[in-house]
C-alpha positions in Angstrom: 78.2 73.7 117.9 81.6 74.2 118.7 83.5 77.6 117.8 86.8 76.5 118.7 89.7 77.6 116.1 91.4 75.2 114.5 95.6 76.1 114.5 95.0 76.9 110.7 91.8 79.7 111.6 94.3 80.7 114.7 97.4 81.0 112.3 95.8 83.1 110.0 94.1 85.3 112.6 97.2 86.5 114.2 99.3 87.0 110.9 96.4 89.6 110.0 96.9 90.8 113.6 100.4 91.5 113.2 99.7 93.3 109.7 97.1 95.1 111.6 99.2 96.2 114.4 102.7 96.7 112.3 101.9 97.8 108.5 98.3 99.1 108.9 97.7 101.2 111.8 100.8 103.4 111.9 99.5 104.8 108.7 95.7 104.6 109.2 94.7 108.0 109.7 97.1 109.5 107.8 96.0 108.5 105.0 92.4 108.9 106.0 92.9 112.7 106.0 94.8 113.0 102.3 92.2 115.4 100.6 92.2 113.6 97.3 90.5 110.6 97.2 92.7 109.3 94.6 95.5 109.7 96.5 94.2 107.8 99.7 95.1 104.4 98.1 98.7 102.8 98.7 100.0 100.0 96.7 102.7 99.2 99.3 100.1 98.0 101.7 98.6 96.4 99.1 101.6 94.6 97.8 102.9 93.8 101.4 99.6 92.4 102.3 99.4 90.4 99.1 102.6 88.7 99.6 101.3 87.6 103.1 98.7 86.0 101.2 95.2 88.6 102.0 94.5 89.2 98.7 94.5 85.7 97.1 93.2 83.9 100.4 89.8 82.5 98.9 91.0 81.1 95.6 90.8 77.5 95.9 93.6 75.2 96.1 93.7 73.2 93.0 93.8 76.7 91.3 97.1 78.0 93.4 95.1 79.9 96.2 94.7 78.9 100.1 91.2 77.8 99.5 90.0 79.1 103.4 87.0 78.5 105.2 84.3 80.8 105.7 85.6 80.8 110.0 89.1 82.0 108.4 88.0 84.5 106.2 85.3 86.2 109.1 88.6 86.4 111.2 91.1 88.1 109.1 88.5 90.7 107.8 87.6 91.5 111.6 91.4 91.8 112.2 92.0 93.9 109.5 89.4 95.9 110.1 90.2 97.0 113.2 92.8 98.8 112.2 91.3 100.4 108.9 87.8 98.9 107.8 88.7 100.5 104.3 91.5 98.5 103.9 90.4 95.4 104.4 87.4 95.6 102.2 89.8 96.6 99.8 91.8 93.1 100.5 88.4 91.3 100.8 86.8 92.7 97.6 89.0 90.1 95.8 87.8 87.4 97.6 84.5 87.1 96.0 85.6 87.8 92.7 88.2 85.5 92.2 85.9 82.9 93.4 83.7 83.4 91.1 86.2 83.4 88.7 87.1 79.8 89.6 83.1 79.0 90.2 81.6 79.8 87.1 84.1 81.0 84.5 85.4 78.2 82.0 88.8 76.9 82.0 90.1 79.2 79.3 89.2 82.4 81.6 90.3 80.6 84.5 93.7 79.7 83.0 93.5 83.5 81.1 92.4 85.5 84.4 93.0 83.7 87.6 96.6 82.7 87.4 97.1 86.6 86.2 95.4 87.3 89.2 97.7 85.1 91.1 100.7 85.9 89.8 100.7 90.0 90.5 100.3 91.8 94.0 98.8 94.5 92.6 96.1 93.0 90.7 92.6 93.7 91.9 89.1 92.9 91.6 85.6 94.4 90.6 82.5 94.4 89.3 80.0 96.9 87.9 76.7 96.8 88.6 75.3 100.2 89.6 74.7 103.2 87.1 73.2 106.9 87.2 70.1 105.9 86.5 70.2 102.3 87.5 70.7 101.0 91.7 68.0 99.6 93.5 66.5 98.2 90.6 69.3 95.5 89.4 69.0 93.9 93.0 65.5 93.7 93.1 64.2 93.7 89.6 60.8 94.8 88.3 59.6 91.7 86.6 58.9 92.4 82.8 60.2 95.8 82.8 62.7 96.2 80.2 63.0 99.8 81.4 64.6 99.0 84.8 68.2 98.0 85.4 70.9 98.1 83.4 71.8 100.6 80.8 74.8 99.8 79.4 74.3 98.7 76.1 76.3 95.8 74.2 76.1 95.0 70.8 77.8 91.6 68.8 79.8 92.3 66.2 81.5 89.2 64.9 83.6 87.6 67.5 83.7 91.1 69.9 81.2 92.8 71.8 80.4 96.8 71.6 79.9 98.2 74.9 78.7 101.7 75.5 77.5 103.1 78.6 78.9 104.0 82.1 79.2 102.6 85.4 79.2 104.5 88.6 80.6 104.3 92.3 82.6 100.9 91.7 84.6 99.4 93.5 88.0 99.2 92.9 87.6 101.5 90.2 90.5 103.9 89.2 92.8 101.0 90.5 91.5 97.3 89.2 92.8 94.7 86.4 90.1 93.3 85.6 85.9 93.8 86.2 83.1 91.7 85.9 80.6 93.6 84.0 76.7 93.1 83.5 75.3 94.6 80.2 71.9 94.7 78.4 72.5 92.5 75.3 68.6 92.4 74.5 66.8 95.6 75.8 63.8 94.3 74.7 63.3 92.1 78.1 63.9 92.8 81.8 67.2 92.5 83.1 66.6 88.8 84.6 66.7 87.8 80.8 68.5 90.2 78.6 72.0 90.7 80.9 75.2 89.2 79.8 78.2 89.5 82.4 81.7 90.0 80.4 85.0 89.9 81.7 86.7 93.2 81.0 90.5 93.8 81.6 91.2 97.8 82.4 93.4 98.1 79.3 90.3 97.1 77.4 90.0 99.4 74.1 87.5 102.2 74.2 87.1 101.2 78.4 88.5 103.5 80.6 88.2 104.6 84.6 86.3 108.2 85.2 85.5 110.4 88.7 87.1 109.0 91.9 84.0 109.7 94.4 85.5 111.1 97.8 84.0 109.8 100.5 83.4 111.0 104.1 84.2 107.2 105.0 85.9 104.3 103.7 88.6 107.2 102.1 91.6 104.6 101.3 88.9 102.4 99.6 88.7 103.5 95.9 85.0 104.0 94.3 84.8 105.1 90.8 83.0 105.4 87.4 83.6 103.5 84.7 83.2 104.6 81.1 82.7 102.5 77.9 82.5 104.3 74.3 82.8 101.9 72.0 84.8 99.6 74.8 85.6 96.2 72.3 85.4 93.0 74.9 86.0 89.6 73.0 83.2 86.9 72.5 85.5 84.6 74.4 85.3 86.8 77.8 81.2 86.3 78.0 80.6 84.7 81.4 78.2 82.1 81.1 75.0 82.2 78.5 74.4 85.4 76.4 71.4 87.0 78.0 72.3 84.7 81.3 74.4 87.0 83.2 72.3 88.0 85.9 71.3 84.1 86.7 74.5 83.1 86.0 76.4 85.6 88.4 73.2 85.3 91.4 73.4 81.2 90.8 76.9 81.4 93.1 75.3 81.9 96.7 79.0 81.0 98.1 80.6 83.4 96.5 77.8 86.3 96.1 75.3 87.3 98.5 76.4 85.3 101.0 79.5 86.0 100.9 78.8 90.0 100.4 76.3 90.0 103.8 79.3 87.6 105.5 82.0 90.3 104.5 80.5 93.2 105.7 79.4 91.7 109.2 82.8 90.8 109.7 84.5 93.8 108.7 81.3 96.0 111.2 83.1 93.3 114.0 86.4 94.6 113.5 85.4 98.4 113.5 83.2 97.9 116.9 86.7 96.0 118.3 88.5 99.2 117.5 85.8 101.5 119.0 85.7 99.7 122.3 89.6 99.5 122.8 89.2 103.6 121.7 86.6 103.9 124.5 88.4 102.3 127.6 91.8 103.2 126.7 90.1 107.2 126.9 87.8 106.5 129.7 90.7 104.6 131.9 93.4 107.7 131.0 91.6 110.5 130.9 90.9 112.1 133.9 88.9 115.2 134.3 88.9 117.3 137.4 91.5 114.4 138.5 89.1 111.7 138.6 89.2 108.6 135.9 86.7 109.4 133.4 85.8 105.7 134.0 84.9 105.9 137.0 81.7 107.8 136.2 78.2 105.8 135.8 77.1 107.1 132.6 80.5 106.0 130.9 80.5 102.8 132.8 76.8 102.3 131.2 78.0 103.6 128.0 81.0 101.3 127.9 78.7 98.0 128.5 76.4 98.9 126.1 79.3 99.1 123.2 80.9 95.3 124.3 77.6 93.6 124.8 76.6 94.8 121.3 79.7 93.8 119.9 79.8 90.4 121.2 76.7 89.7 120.1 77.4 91.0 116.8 80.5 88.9 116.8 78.2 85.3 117.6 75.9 86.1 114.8 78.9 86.5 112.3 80.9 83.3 113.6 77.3 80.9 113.5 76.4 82.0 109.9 80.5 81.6 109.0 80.7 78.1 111.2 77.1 77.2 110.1 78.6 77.4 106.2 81.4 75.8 106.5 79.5 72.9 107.7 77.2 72.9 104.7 74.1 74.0 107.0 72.1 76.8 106.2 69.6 77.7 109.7 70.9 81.5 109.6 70.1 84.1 107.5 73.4 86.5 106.5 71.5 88.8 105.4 70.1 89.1 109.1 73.5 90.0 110.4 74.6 92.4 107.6 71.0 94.4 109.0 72.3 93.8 112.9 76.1 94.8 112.0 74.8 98.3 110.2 72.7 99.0 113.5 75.7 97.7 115.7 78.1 99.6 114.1 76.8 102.9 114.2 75.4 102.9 117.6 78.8 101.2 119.0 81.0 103.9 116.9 78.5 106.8 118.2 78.8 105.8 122.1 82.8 105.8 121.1 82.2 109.2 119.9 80.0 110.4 123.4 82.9 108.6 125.7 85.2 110.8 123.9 82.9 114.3 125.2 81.7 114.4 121.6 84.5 115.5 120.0 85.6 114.8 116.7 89.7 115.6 117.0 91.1 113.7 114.5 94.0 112.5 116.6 91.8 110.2 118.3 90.7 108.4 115.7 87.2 108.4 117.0 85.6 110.4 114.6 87.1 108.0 111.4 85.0 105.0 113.2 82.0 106.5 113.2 82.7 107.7 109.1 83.7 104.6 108.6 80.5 103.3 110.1 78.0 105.5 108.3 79.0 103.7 104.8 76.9 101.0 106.2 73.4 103.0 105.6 73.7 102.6 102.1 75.9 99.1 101.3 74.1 96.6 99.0 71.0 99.0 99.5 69.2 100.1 102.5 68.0 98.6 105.4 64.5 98.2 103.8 65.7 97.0 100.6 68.4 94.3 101.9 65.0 93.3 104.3 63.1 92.4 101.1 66.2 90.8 99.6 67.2 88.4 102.5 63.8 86.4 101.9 65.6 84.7 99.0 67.9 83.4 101.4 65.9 82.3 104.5 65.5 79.2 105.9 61.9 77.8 106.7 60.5 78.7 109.9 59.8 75.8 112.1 56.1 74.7 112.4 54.6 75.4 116.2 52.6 72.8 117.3 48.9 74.8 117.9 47.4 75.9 121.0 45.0 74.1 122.4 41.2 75.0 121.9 41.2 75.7 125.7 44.5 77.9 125.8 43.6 81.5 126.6 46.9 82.5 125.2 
């Protein structure tokens, strides 16, 4: 297979490179250390960025959008992530939505929504899935338990929907347009048959945003509730079948859990790139007792260990992106999303131990690894995204059997 880069993939890698180096890093951790997490969030960077094309880049062509490749999009993600992993994921959380706007919305949403979307830097993406009372249990549904899942109620009356309930730690929330949303429209059934996914704009009647959550990681990246009393959503912004939404939303493997195990790999690449530049540039100047800190054996260990994990993390998450692109499906994502949480926070940790242990903010060390924790608990745990990445694995290859004499 041949990883080469295209002058497109290489085009679009050092234009995020150069926003990286020249609109998000200067301001990285100062905004990282604003106390209120509402606060953390800066529409300049977002506007900037959304001029240079970040925000729109997986729309598809016919639609107005740069329609990239999977390569493209693992590449700008990892550069944008190195200089602030929140900020990219808050570029990248558009990526999927607005595909699935153009995947599986009708023509009317798409002409209603996307070219909205399109035509306003600061209009971003999200979707609400997780409740109080309701996590784990919408990824990996009880069959026939019309108890587990969603509680967000909606009701038809006439040509509008009545949605009441709330939706918690959201992406994008506080600071979104426009949201997918799954609600129970027959709480009779499990969620796999009575979920309908609506389209609901943020200036929706009775709909409005709750609680910023403030996060030790991931600060500029904005994770709220959302609160519907009496929200009124249109017949005409139902996504798919009534009672479908969970199929209908699941059915787009490009755009969903693919895409979601792709995005956070990448953007894991990008914080490990950061952590090793952090841990030679501090092991090659710093100089205790007047001897380079790099020069002593438990650094120089400490130092291989963070690159080879990261390089390997970085082959995992350019196969499954190549592999894609090319219509071939041998690699499991979900496999590297497991490998980037594990990467991550050991890579981030040893940045932490080259650094003595200390967590001065100046260094920046200390915002890696919070960034990196965040991965113990995206799209579930370990354990959980385990039992989900069987939906998406390829079949093993059949070894031929031992022979009756082998004493292996």
């Amino acid at each position: 297979m041949d990883f080469s880069l295209n002058e497109g993939q290489r085009a679009w890698q050092m234009k995020a490179r150069k926003f990286a180096d020249e609109v998000i890093r200067p301001v990285s951790l100062q905004r990282d250390r604003i106390p209120d997490a509402r606060q953390t969030w800066d529409w300049d960077i977002i506007k900037q960025g959304s001029k240079l094309g970040f925000r729109t880049l997986a729309v598809p062509k016919e639609w107005g959008g740069h329609g990239t490749d999977f390569v493209t999009q693992a590449l700008v993600m990892t550069e944008l992530a190195t200089a602030d992993s929140a900020i990219s994921k808050a570029f990248s959380q558009n990526w999927k939505w607005s595909h699935l706007i153009a995947r599986v919305c009708n023509d009317d949403q798409k002409k209603r929504f996307l070219k909205a979307f399109l035509a306003d830097d600061t209009f971003v993406l999200g979707k609400g899935i997780t409740e109080p009372n309701a996590g784990s249990d919408n990824r990996l549904p009880t069959a026939d338990a019309p108890k587990a899942g969603f509680r967000l109620r909606a009701e038809r009356r006439g040509d509008e929907w009545i949605l009441n309930g709330e939706k918690c730690f959201i992406a994008n929330g506080g600071v979104g347009k426009l949201f997918f949303i799954d609600a129970r429209t027959n709480p009779d059934v499990g969620i796999r048959q009575g979920t309908t996914m609506f389209l609901v704009p943020a200036d929706t009647p009775g709909f409005r945003f709750g609680k910023t959550f403030n996060k030790s990681g991931w600060r500029f990246y904005q994770n709220a509730e959302l609160i519907f009393e009496n929200a009124r959503v249109p017949h005409a912004n139902v996504v798919g079948e009534v009672n479908g939404g969970v199929q209908k939303g699941r059915g787009d493997t490009t755009g969903g859990d693919l895409f979601g195990d792709l995005e956070l790999a990448s953007n894991a690449l990008g914080v490990c790139d950061a952590a090793c530049a952090s841990a030679i540039q501090h092991a090659r100047t710093s100089k205790p007792g007047g001897k380079p800190l790099f020069e002593q054996q438990r650094i120089q260990l400490n130092l291989n260990r963070m690159y080879m994990l990261t390089e390997a993390l970085r082959s995992y998450v350019m196969r499954i992106a190549w592999e894609h692109d090319q219509k071939m499906h041998t690699t499991n994502p979900g496999l590297a999303m497991n490998f980037s949480t594990d990467v991550i926070q050991e890579v981030t940790q040893l940045n932490l131990d080259v650094h003595g242990g200390a967590t001065l903010q100046e260094s920046g060390a200390d915002k890696l690894a919070r960034d990196g924790i965040i991965w113990t608990h995206l799209a579930g745990d370990s354990v959980q995204r385990m039992r989900v990445v069987r939906r998406f694995a390829p079949a093993p290859a059949i070894a031929e059997p031992l022979s009756s004499g082998s004493a292996d």
